[in-house]
PDB file with one MODEL, atoms N, CA, C and O in Angstrom:
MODEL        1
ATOM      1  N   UNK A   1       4.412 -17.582  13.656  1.00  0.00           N
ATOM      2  CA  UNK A   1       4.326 -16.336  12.924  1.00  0.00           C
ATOM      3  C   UNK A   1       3.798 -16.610  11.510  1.00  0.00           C
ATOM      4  O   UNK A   1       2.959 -15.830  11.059  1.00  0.00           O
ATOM      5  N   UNK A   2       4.261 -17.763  10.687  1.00  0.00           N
ATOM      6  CA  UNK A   2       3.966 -17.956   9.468  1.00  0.00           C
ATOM      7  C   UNK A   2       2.402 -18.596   9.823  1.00  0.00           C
ATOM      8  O   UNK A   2       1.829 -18.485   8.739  1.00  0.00           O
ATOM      9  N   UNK A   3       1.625 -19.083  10.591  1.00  0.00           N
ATOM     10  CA  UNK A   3      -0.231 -19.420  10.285  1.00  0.00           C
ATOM     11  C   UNK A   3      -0.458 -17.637  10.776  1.00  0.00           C
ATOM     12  O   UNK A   3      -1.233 -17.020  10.044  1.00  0.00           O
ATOM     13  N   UNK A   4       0.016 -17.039  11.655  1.00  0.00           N
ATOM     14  CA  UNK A   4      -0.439 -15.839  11.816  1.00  0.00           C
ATOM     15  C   UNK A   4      -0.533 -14.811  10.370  1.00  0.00           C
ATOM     16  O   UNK A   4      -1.542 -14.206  10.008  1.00  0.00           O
ATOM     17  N   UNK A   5       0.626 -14.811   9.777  1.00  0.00           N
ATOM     18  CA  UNK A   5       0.671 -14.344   8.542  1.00  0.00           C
ATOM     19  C   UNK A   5      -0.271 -14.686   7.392  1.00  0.00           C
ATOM     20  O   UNK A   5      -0.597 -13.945   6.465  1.00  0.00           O
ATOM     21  N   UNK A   6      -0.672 -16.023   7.635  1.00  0.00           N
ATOM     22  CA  UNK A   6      -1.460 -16.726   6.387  1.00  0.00           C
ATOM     23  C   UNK A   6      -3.077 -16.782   7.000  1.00  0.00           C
ATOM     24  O   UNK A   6      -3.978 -17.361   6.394  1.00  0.00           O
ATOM     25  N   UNK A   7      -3.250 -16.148   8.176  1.00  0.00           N
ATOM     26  CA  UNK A   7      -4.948 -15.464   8.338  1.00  0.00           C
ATOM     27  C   UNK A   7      -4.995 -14.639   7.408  1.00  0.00           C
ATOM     28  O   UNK A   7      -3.968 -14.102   6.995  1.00  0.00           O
ATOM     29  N   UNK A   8      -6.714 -14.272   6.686  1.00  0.00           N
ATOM     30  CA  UNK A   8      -7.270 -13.417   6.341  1.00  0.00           C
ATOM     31  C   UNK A   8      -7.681 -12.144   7.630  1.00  0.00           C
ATOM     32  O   UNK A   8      -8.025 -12.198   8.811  1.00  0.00           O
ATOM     33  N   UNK A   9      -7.490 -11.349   6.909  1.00  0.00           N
ATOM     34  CA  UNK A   9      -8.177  -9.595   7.986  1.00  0.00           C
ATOM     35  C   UNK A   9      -9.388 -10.370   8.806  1.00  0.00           C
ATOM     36  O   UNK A   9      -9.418 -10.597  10.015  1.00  0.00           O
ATOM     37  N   UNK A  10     -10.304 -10.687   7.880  1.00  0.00           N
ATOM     38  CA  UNK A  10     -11.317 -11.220   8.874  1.00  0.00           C
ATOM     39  C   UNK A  10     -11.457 -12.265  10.405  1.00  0.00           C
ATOM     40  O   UNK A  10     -12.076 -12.198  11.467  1.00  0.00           O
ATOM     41  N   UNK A  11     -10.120 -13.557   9.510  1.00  0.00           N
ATOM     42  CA  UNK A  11      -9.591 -14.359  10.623  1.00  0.00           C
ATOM     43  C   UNK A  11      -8.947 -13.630  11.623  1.00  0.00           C
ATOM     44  O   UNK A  11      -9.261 -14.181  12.678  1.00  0.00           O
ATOM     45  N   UNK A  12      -8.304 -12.801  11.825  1.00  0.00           N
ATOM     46  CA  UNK A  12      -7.105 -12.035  12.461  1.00  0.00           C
ATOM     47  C   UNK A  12      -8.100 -11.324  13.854  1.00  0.00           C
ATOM     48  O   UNK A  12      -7.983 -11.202  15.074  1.00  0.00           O
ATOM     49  N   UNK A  13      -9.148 -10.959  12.725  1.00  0.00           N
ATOM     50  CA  UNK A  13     -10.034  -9.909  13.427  1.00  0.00           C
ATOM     51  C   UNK A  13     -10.797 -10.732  14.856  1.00  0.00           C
ATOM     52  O   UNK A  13     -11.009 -10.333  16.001  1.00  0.00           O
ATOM     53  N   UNK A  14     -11.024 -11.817  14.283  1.00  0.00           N
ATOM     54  CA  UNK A  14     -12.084 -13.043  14.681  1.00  0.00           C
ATOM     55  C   UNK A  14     -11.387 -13.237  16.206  1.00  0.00           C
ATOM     56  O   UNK A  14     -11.936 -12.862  17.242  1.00  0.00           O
ATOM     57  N   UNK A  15      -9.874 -13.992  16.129  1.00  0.00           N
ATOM     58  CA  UNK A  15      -9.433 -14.635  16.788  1.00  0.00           C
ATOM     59  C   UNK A  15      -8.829 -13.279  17.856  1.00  0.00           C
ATOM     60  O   UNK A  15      -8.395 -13.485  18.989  1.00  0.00           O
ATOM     61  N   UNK A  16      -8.901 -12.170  17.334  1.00  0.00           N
ATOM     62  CA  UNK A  16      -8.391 -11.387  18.545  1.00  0.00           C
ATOM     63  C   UNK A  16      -9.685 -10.884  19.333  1.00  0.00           C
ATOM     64  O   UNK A  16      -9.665 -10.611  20.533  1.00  0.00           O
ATOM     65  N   UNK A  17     -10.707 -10.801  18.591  1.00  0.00           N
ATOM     66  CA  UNK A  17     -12.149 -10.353  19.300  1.00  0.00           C
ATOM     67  C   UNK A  17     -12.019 -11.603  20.158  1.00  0.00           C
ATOM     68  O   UNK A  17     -11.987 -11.226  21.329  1.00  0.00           O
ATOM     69  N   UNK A  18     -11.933 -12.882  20.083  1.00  0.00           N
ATOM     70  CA  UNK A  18     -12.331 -14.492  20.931  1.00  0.00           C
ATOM     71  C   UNK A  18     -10.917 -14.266  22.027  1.00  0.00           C
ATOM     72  O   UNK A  18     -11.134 -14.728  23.146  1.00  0.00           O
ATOM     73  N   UNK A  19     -10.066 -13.875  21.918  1.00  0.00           N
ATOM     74  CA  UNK A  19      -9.174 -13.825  22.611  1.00  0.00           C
ATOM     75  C   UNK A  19      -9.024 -12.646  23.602  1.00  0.00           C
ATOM     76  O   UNK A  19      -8.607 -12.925  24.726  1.00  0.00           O
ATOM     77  N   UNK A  20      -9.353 -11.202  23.274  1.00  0.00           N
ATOM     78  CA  UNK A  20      -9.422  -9.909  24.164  1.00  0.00           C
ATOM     79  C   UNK A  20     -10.566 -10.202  24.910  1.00  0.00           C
ATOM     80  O   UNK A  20     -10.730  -9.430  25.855  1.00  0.00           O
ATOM     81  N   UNK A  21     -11.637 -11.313  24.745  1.00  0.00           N
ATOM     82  CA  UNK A  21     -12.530 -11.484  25.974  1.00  0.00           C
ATOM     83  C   UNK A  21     -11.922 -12.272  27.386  1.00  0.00           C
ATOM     84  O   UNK A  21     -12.490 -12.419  28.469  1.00  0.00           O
ATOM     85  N   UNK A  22     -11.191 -12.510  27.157  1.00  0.00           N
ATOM     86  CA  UNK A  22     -10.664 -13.308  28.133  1.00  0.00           C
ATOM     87  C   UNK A  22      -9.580 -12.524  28.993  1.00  0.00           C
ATOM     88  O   UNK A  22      -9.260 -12.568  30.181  1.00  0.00           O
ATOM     89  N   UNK A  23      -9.138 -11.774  27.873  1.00  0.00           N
ATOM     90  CA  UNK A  23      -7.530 -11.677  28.249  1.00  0.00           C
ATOM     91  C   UNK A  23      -7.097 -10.152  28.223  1.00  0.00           C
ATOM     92  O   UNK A  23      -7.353  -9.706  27.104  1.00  0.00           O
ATOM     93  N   UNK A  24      -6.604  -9.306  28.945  1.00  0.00           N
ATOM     94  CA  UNK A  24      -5.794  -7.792  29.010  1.00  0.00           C
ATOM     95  C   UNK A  24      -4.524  -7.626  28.149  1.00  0.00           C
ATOM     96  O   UNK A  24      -4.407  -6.703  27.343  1.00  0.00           O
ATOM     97  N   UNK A  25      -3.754  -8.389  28.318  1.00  0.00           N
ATOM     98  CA  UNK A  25      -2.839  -8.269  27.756  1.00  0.00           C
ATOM     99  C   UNK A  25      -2.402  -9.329  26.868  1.00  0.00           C
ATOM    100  O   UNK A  25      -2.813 -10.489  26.854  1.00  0.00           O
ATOM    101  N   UNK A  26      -1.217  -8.614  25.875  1.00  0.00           N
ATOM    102  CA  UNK A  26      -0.575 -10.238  25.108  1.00  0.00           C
ATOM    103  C   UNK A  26      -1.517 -10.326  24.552  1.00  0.00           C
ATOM    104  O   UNK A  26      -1.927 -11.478  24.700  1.00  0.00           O
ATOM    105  N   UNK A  27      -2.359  -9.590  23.768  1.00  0.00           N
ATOM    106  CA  UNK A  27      -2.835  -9.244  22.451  1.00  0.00           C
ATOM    107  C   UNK A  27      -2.437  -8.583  21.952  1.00  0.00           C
ATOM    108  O   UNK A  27      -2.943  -8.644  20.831  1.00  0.00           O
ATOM    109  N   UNK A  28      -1.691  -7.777  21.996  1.00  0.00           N
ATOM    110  CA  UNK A  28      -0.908  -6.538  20.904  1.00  0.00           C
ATOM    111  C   UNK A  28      -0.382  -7.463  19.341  1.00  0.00           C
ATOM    112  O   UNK A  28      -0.301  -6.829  18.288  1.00  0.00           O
ATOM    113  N   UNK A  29      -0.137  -8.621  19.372  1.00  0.00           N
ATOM    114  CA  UNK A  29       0.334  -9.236  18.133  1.00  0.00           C
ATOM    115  C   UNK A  29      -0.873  -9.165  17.149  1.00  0.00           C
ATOM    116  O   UNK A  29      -0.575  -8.838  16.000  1.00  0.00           O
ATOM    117  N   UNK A  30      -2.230  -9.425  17.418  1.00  0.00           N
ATOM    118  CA  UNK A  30      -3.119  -9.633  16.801  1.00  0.00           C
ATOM    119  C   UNK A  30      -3.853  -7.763  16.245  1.00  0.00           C
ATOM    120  O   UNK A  30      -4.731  -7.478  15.430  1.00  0.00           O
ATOM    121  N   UNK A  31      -3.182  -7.078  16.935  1.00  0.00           N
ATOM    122  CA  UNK A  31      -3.015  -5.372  16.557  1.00  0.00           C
ATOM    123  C   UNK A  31      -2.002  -5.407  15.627  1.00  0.00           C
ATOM    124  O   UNK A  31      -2.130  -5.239  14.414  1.00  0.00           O
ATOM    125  N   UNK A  32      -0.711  -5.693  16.406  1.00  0.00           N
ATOM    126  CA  UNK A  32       0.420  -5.090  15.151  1.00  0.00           C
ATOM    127  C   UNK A  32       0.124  -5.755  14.134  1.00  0.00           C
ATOM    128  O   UNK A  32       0.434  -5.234  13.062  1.00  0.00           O
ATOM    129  N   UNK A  33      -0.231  -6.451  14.114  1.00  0.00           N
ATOM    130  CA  UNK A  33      -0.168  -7.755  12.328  1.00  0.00           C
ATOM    131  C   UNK A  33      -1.349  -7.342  11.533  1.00  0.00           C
ATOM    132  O   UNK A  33      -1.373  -7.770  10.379  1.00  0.00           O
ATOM    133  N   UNK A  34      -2.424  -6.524  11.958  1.00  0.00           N
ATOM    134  CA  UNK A  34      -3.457  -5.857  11.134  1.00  0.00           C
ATOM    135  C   UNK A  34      -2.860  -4.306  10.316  1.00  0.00           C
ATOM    136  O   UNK A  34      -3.009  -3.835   9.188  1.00  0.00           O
ATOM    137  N   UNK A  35      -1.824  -3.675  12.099  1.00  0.00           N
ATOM    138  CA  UNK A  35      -1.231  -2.672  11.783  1.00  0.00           C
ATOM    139  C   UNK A  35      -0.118  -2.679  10.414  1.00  0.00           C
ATOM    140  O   UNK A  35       0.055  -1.943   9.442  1.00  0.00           O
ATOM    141  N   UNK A  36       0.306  -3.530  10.765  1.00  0.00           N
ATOM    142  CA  UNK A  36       1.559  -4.040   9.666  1.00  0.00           C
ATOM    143  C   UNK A  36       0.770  -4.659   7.890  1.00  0.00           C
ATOM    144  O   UNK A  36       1.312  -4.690   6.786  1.00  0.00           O
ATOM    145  N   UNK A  37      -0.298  -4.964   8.201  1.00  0.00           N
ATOM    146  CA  UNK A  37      -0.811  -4.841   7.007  1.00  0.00           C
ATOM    147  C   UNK A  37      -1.874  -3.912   6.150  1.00  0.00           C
ATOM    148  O   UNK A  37      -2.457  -4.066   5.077  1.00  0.00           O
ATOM    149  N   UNK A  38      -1.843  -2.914   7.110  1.00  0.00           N
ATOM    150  CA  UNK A  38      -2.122  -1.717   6.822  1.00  0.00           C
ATOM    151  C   UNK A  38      -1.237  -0.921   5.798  1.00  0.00           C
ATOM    152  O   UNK A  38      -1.441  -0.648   4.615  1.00  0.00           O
ATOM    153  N   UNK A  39      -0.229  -0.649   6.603  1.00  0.00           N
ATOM    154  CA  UNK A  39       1.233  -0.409   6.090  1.00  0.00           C
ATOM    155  C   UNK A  39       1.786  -0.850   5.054  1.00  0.00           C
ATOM    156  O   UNK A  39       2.508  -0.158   4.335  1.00  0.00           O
ATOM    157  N   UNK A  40       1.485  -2.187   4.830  1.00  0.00           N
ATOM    158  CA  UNK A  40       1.754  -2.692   3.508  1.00  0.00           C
ATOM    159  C   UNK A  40       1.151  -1.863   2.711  1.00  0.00           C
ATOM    160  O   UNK A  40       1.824  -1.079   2.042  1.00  0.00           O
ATOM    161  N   UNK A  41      -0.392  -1.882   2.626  1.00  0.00           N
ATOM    162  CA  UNK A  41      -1.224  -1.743   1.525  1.00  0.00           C
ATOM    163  C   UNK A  41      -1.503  -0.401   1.335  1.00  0.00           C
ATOM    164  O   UNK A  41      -2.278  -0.004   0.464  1.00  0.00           O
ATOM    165  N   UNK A  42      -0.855   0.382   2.177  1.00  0.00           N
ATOM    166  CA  UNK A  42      -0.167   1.728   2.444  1.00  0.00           C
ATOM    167  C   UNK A  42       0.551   2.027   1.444  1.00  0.00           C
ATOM    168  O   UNK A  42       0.224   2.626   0.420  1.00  0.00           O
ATOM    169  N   UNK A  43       2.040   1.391   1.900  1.00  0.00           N
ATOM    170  CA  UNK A  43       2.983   1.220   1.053  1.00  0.00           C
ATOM    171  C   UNK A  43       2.534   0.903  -0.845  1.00  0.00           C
ATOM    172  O   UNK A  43       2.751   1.484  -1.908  1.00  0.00           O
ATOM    173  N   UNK A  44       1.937  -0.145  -0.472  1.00  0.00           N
ATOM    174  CA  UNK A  44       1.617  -0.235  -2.192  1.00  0.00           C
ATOM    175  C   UNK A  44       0.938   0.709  -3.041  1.00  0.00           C
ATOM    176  O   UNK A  44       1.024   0.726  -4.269  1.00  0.00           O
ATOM    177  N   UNK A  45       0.076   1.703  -2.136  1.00  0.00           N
ATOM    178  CA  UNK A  45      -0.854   2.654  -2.706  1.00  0.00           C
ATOM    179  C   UNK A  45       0.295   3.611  -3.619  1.00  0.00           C
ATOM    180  O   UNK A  45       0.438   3.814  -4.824  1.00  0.00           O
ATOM    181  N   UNK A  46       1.064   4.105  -2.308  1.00  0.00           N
ATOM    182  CA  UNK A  46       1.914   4.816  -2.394  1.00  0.00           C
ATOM    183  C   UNK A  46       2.460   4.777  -3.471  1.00  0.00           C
ATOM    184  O   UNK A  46       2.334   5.766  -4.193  1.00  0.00           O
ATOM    185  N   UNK A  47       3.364   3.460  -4.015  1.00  0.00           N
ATOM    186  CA  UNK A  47       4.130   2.633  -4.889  1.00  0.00           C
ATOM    187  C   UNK A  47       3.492   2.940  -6.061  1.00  0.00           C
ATOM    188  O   UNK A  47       4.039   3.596  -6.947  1.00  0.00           O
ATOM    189  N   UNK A  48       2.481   2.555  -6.124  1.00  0.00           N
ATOM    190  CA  UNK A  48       1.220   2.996  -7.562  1.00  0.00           C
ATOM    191  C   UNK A  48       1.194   4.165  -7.784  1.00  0.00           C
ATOM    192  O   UNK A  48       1.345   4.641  -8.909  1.00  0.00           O
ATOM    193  N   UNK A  49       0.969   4.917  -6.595  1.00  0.00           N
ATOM    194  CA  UNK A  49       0.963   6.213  -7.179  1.00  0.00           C
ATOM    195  C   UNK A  49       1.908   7.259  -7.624  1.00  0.00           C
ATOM    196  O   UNK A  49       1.632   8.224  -8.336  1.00  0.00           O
ATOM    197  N   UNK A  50       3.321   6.877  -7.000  1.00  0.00           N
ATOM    198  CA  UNK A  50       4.736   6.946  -7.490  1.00  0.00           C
ATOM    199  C   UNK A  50       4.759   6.817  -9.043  1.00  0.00           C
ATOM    200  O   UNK A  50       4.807   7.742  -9.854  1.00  0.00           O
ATOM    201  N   UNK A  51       4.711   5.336  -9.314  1.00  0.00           N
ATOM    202  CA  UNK A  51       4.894   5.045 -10.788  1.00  0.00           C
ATOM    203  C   UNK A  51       4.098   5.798 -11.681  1.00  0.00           C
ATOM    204  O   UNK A  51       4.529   6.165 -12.774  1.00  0.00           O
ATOM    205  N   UNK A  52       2.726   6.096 -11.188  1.00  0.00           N
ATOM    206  CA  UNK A  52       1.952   6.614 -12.226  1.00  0.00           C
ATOM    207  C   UNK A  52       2.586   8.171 -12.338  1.00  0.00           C
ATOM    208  O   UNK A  52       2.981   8.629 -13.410  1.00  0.00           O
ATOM    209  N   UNK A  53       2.627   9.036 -10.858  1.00  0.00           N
ATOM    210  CA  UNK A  53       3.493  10.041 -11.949  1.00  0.00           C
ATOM    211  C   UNK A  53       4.696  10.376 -12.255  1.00  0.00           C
ATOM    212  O   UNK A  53       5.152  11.508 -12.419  1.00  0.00           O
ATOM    213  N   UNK A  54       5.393   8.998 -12.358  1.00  0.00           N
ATOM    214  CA  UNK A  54       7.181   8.984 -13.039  1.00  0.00           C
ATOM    215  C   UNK A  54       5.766   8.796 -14.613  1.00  0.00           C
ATOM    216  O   UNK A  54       5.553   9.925 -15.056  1.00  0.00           O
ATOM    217  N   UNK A  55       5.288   8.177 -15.047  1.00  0.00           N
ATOM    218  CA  UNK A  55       4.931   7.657 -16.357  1.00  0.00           C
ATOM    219  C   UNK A  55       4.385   9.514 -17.024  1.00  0.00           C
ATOM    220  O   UNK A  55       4.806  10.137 -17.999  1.00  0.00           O
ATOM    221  N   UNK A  56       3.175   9.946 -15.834  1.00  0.00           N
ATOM    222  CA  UNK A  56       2.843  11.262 -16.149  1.00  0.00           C
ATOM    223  C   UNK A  56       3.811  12.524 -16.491  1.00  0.00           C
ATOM    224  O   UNK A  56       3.715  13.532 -17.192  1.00  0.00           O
ATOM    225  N   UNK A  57       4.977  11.845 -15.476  1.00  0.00           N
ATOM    226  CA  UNK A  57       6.449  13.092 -16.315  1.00  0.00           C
ATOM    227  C   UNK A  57       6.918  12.694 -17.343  1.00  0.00           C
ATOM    228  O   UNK A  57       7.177  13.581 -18.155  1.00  0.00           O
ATOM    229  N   UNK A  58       7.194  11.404 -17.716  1.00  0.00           N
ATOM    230  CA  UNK A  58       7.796  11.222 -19.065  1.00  0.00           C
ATOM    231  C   UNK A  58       6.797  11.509 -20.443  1.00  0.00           C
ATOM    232  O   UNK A  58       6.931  11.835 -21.622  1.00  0.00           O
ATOM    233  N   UNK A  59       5.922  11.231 -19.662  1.00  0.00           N
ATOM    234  CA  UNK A  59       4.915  11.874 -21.194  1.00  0.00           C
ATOM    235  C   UNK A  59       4.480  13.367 -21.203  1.00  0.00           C
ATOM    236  O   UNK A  59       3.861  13.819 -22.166  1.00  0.00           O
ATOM    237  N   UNK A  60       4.790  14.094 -20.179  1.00  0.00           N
ATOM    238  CA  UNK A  60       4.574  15.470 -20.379  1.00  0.00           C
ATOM    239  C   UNK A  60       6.340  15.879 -20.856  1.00  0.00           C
ATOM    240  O   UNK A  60       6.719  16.991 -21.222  1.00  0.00           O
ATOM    241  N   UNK A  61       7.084  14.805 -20.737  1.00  0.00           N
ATOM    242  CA  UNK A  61       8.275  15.403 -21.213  1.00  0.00           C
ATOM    243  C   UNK A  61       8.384  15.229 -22.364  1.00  0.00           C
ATOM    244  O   UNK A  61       9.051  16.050 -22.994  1.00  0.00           O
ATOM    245  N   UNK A  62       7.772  14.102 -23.065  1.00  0.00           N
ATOM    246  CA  UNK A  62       7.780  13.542 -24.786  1.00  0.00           C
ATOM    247  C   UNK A  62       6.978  14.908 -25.537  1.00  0.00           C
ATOM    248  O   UNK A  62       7.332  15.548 -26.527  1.00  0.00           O
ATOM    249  N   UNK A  63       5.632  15.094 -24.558  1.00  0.00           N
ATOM    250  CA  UNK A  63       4.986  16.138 -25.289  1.00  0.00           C
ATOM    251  C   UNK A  63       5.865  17.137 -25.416  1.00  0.00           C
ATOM    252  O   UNK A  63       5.913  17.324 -26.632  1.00  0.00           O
ATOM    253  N   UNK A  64       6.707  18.013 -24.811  1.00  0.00           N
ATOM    254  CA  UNK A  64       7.173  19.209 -24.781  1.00  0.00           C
ATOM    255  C   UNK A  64       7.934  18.683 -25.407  1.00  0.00           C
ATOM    256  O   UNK A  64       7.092  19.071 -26.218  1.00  0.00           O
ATOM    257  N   UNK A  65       8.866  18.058 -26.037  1.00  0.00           N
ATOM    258  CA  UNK A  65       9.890  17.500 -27.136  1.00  0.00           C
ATOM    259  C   UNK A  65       9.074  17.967 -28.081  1.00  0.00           C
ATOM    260  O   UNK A  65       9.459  18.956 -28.704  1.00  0.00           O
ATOM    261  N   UNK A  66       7.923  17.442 -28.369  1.00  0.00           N
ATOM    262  CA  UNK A  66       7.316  17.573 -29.507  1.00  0.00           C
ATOM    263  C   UNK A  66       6.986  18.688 -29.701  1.00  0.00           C
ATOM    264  O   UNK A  66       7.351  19.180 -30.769  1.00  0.00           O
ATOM    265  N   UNK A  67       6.139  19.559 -28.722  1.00  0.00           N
ATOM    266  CA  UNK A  67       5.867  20.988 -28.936  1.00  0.00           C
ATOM    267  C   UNK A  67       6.720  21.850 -29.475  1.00  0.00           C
ATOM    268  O   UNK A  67       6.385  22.823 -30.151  1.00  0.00           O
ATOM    269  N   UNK A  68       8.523  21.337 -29.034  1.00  0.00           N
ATOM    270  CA  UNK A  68       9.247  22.081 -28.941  1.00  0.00           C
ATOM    271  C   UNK A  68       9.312  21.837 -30.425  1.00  0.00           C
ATOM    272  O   UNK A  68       8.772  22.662 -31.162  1.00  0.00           O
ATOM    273  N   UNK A  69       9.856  20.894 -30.886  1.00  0.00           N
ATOM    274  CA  UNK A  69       9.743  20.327 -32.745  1.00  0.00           C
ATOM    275  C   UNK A  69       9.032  20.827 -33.401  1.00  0.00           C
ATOM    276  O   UNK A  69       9.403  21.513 -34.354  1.00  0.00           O
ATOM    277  N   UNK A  70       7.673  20.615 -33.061  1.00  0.00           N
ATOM    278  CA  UNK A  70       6.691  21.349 -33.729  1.00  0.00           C
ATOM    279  C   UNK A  70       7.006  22.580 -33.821  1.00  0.00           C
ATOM    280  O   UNK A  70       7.088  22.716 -35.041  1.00  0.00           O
ATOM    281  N   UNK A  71       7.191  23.362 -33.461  1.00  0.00           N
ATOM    282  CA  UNK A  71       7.856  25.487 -32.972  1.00  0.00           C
ATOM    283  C   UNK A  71       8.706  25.477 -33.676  1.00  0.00           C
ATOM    284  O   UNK A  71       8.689  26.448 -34.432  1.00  0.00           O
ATOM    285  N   UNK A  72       9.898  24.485 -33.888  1.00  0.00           N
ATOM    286  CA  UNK A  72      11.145  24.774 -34.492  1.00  0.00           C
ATOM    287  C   UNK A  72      10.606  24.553 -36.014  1.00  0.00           C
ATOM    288  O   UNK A  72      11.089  25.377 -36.790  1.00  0.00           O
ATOM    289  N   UNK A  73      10.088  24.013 -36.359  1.00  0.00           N
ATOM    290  CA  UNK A  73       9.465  23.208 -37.934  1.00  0.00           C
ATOM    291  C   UNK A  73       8.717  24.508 -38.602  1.00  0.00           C
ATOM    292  O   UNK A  73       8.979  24.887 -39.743  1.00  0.00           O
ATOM    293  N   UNK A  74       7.883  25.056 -37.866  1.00  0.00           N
ATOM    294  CA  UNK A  74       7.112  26.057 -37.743  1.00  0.00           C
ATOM    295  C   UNK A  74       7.515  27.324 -38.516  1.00  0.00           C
ATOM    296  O   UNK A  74       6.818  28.337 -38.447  1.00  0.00           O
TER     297      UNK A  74
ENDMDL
END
């Protein structure tokens, strides 16, 4: 599992194209492990785009602090 893990997409890709010529079944590993790193990089998109708008609420919340300051000063 760990040299399977440490292919590149391309290797992964390689060795299941050289291998589904031969073979019907008992390739699904060389699917899920592309699938599963899909998912990751899924996941991370996701993750990024999470954080960016927790950062986009706290600064639309600093602004309205301020707006609000500004109004009261006013």
């Amino acid at each position: 599992m760990k040299a399977l893990r440490e292919l590149t997409d391309d290797e992964l890709i390689e060795q299941y194209d050289a291998t589904a010529v031969n073979t019907f079944v008992g390739i699904d590993y060389y699917r899920d492990e592309l699938a599963r790193r899909e998912q990751v990089a899924a996941n991370r998109a996701s993750d990024r785009l999470a954080r960016a708008s927790l950062r986009l609420a706290y600064a639309t919340l600093v602004l309205s602090v301020v707006a609000v300051v500004i109004a009261l000063v006013s």
